[in-house]
N, C-alpha and C positions, 0 to 999 in steps of 0.2 A: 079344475082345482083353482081356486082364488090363491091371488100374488099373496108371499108371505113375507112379513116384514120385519125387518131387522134391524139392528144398531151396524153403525160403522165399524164399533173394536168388534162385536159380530163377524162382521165378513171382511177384516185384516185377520180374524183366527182362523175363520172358515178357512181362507186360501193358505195360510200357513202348514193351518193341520192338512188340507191335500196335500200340500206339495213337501208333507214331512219335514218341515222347517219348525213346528210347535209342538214341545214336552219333548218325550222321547224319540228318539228316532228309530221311524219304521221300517227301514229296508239296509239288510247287510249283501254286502259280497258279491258276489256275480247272480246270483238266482233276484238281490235286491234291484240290482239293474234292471234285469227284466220285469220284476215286478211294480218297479216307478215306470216304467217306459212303455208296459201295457196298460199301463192307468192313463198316461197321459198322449197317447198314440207317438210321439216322437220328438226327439230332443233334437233343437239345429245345430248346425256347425258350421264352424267359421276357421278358416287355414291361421287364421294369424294368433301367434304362441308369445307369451310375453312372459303370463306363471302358467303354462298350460294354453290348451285350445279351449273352446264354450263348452264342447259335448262335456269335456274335465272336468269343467270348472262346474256346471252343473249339477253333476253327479260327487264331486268333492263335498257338496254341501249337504247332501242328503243321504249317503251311502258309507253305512261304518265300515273301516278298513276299507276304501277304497282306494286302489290304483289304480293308471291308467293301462297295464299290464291286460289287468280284468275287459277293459271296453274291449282291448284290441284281439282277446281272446275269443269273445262272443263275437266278434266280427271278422275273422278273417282265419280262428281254427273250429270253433262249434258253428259259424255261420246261423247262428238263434237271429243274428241283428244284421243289417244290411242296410248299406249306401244308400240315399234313394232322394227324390225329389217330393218332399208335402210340405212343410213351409219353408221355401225353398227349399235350399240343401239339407238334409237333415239324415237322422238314422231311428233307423223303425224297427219291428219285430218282422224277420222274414215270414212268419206267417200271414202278415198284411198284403204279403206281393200280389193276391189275384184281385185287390181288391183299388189296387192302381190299373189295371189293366185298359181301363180308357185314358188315363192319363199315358201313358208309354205309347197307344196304338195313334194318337193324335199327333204323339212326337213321330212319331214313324212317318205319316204324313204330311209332316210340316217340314221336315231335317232332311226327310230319304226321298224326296219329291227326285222326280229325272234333272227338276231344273238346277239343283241344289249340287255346287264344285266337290262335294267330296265322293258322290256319287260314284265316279267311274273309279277311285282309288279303293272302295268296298272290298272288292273279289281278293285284292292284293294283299289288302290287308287281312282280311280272314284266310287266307294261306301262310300267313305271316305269324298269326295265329297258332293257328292249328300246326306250324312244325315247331313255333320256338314258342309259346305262352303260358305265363303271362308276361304283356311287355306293358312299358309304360311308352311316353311320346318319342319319346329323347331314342328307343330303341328302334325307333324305324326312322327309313330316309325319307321321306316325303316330305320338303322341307318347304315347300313351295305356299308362299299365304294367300290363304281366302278372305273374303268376307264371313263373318261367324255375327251371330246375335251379339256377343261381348265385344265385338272390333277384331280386327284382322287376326289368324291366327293361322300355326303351320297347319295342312293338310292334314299331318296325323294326327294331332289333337282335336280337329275340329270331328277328325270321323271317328276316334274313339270316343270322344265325348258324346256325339251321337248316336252309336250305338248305345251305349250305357243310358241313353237315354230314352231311348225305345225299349230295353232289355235286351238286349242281344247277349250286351258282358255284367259282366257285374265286376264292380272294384274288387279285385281280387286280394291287395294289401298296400298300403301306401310305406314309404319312407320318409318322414316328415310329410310334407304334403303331396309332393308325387305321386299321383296314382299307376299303378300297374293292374291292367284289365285282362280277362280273360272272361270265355266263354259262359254265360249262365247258365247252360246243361251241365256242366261240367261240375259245379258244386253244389245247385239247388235240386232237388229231387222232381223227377218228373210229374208224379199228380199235382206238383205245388206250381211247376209252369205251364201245366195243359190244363190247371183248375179255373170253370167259368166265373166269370166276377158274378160275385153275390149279390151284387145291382142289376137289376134289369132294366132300368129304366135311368136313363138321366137325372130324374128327378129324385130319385130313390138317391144315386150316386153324389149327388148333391147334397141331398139330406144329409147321409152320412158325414159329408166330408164338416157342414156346418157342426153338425154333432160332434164329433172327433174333434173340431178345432174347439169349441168349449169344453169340453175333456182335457183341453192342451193346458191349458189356463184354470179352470175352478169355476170363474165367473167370466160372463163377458155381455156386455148391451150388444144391440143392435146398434151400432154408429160405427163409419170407417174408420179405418185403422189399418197398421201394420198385422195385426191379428190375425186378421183374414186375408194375407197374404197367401197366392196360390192355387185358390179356390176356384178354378174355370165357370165361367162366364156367369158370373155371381158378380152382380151389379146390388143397386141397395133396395131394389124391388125384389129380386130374386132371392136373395139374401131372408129377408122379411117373409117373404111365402114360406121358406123353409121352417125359418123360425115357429111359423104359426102351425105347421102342419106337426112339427115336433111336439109343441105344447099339445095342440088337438088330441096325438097320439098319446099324450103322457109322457113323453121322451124327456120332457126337458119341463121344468118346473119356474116361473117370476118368480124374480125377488126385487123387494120393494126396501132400499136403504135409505135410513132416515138421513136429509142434505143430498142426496142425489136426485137428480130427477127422472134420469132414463132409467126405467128399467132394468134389471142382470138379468143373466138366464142361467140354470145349472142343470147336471145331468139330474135327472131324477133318482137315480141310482146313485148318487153321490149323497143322498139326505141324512142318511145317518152319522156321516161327516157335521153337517152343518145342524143336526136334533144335539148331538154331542155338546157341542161348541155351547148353543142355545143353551143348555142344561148346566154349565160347565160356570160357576161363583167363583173358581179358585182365583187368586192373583197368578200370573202368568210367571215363567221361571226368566231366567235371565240368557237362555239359551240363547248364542251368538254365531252366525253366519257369513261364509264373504260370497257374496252370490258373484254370477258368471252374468258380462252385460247384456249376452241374448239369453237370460235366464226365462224360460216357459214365464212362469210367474209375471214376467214384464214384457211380456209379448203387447198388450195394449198399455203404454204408458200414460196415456191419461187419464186411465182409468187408476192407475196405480197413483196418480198423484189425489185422485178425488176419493180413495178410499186409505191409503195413505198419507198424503199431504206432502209427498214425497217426486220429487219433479228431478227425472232422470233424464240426460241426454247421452249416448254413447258418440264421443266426438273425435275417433279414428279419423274421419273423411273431413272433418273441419281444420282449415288451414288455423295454423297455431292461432294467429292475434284474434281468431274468433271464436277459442276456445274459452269457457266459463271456468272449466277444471284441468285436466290433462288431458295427455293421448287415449291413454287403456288406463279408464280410471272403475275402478270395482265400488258396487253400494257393500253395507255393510249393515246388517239386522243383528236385534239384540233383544230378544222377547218377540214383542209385536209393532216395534218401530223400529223403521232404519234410523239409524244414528249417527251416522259417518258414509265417507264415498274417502277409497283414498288411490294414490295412485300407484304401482309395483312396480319391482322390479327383480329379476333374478341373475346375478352371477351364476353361472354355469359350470366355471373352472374350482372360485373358490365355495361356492355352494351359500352364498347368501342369500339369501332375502330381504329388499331392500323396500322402506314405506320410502318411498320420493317425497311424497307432499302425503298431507290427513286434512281433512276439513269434516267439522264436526258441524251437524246439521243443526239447524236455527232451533234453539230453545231445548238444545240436550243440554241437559246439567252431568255431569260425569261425574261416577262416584268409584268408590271402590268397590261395591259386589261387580260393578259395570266393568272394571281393570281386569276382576280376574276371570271374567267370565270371555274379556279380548285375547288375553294370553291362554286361556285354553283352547279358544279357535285358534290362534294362531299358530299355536305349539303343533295343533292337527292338521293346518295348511301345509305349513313348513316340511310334517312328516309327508306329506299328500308330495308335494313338489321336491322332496330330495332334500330339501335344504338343512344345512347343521347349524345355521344360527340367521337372527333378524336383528337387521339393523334398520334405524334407532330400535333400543329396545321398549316397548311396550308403554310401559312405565312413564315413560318421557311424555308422552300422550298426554297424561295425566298433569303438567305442570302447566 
C-alpha cells in the first residue's frame, strides 16, 4: 500500500483522537481502563507522587470518573492488570503474561545464574513465603547488601525483585510504593501460567513487541528514541527489519506528514481513527487536558515537538540551576495544542491545590472560552486528586 499523506494538524488529531484526548471522551470507569490499556498495550509507572503517580495521571486525563481507587482495584482485587516489565516498569492486561514469557525466562538466566549472591538466600526465602506471604523487603532479615543492576541493595530486595522479575511473584499490593510480593500461582490462573508464548520465533516476538510499541504511541518513525525503550536486542537494523516485515504483512501502514521528513508508521487497524480525523472540517472544541510527564502520547519527544512544536523536558533528575522549568512540572493541552506546562503542588493535610509557577507557551494568546475550559479541567483534576480548592485561582492566569 503506498505512504498516505497528511497535514500536521492531521496527525496532532490523529494521536489526540487515539489517545482519547479529542471531542468526547471515549472510555469511563474501570471496564474504560481496560479498554485504553488494551489499545495501547501498557501505561508506565513511576513511584514519584507529587498530584498522583504517571499510571494516575494518565488515566485522569482520559477516563471519566476516574479514581485512583479504580487502578488499584483491577490490580490487586480483579487482578484484570498487572505489574510487569515492557517499557520499563509499567502495567498491562494480565492476559499479556504468556506473551512475555521470553522476557522473564532471560531474567531467570541472567538474575538466577549460580554466580549471582541472592542465589543461596532463594530456598529461605520461598519458605518465608509460603508460611507468612505476602511480604514486602523490610519483612524479612536478610539485611546483608549485594551488588544489584541498580547499585548495592539488601539481599531481600534484590531476590524479591528478582524473582518478580522472572515471575515467580507477582506484586501482590503496594502501600504507597512498597511492594509486597507473593507467589504468582497463587493469583494468576494456571492455563494463564503454563500458556505457551504465542511467538515462536524471536523474530515473530520482536515483531510483536515493535507492533505493540507503536500501539503504545498512534505514530512513531523509525529513529532512536526513548520510545523503544526495552525492546531486547533491537538495535536500529533490527529494528527497520521489523518495521518492513510489518508493512510487507500489512500490520502497519506510512504515513507521510507534510514538514517532516522521516516517515511515521501506524497500526493498520488503527485507520479508521485517522479516515475520521481526515474526513473531519469541524473546528476543534476547546477541550482541556493536564497530561502525566511519562504520558504514552510523549513517549518519543521529538517527535512531539515536530508534529507539535512543543519541546518537553521532564527535569526530576536535573540539578535545579539546570532546570528550564521546575522539578514535576505537567504540559497542559487545549483542543489540539499544548498551551501551558505548569508546575503542582498538593497539600495533603489542608487539601489544596497549589499552581507553583504557569508558563504559557510562545504565541498562545489566552482568551476566555480558553479560561473556562482551564477551570473545568481543573475543577476535574482537583475532584481526581481530593482537593477542595486551587490556589491561585484560575482566573489569575488570565491577567
Amino acid at each position: 500500500m503506498d505512504a498516505i499523506q497528511i497535514t500536521k494538524t492531521q496527525a496532532r488529531r490523529f494521536m489526540l483522537k487515539y489517545h482519547g484526548l479529542y471531542g468526547k471522551r471515549l472510555h469511563r470507569g474501570k471496564i474504560g481502563i481496560l479498554e485504553y490499556i488494551r489499545k495501547v498495550g501498557c501505561i508506565q509507572y513511576d513511584p514519584l507522587n507529587i498530584v498522583g503517580h504517571n499510571q494516575e495521571l494518565v488515566l485522569q486525563s482520559r477516563i471519566d470518573g476516574f479514581n485512583p481507587a479504580m487502578l488499584r482495584e483491577l490490580l490487586y482485587d480483579d487482578r484484570l492488570l498487572v505489574d510487569g516489565w515492557d517499557k520499563v516498569m509499567s502495567i498491562y492486561l494480565t492476559s499479556d503474561w504468556p506473551y512475555f514469557s521470553r522476557y522473564r525466562a532471560s531474567r531467570l538466566e541472567w538474575l538466577g545464574s549460580p554466580d549471582k549472591p541472592v542465589v543461596p538466600f532463594l530456598p529461605l526465602i520461598r519458605n518465608e513465603l509460603q508460611q507468612r506471604g505476602p511480604l514486602s523487603s523490610i519483612d524479612l532479615g536478610y539485611d546483608e547488601a549485594v551488588g544489584w543492576p541498580w547499585g548495592p541493595a539488601r539481599v531481600s530486595r534484590a531476590a524479591l525483585e528478582s524473582m518478580w522479575f522472572w515471575g515467580e511473584l507477582i506484586i501482590h499490593h503496594k502501600v504507597h510504593t512498597r511492594k509486597y510480593y507473593d507467589f504468582a500461582s497463587r493469583y494468576l490462573p494456571e492455563e494463564l501460567l503454563n500458556a505457551p508464548d504465542p511467538n515462536e520465533t524471536f523474530e515473530q516476538y520482536r515483531d510483536w513487541r515493535i507492533y505493540r510499541r507503536i500501539g503504545g504511541t498512534g505514530f512513531l518513525w523509525d529513529r532512536p528514541g526513548d520510545a523503544w525503550l526495552e525492546i531486547p536486542e533491537t538495535r536500529t537494523p533490527e529494528r527497520r527489519e521489523s518495521i518492513q516485515r510489518l508493512l510487507t504483512s500489512g500490520k502497519l501502514s506510512e504515513i507521510n506528514v507534510e514538514g517532516i521528513k522521516a516517515p511515521l508508521y501506524m497500526r493498520t487497524c488503527d485507520m479508521s481513527v485517522l479516515e475520521e480525523i481526515r474526513h473531519d472540517s469541524r473546528t476543534p472544541s476547546l477541550r482541556t487536558h493536564i497530561l502525566a510527564p511519562l504520558d504514552n502520547m510523549l513517549w518519543d519527544r521529538r517527535l512531539v515537538k515536530e508534529i507539535f512544536d512543543f519541546d518537553y523536558r521532564w527535569e526530576v533528575y536535573k540539578p535545579q540551576s539546570e532546570r528550564d522549568y521546575g522539578y514535576y512540572v505537567l504540559p497542559v493541552l487545549c483542543g489540539d495544542r499544548f498551551i501551558a506546562r505548569f508546575e503542582p503542588g498538593f497539600d495533603k493535610k489542608s487539601k489544596i491545590l497549589v499552581i507553583k509557577n504557569w508558563w504559557w507557551e510562545a504565541g498562545i494568546k489566552p482568551t476566555k472560552a480558553m479560561q473556562r475550559e482551564l477551570s473545568k479541567c481543573f475543577a476535574l483534576f482537583a475532584e481526581y486528586l481530593g482537593a477542595r480548592s486551587i490556589v491561585p485561582d484560575i482566573s489569575s492566569l488570565f491577567h
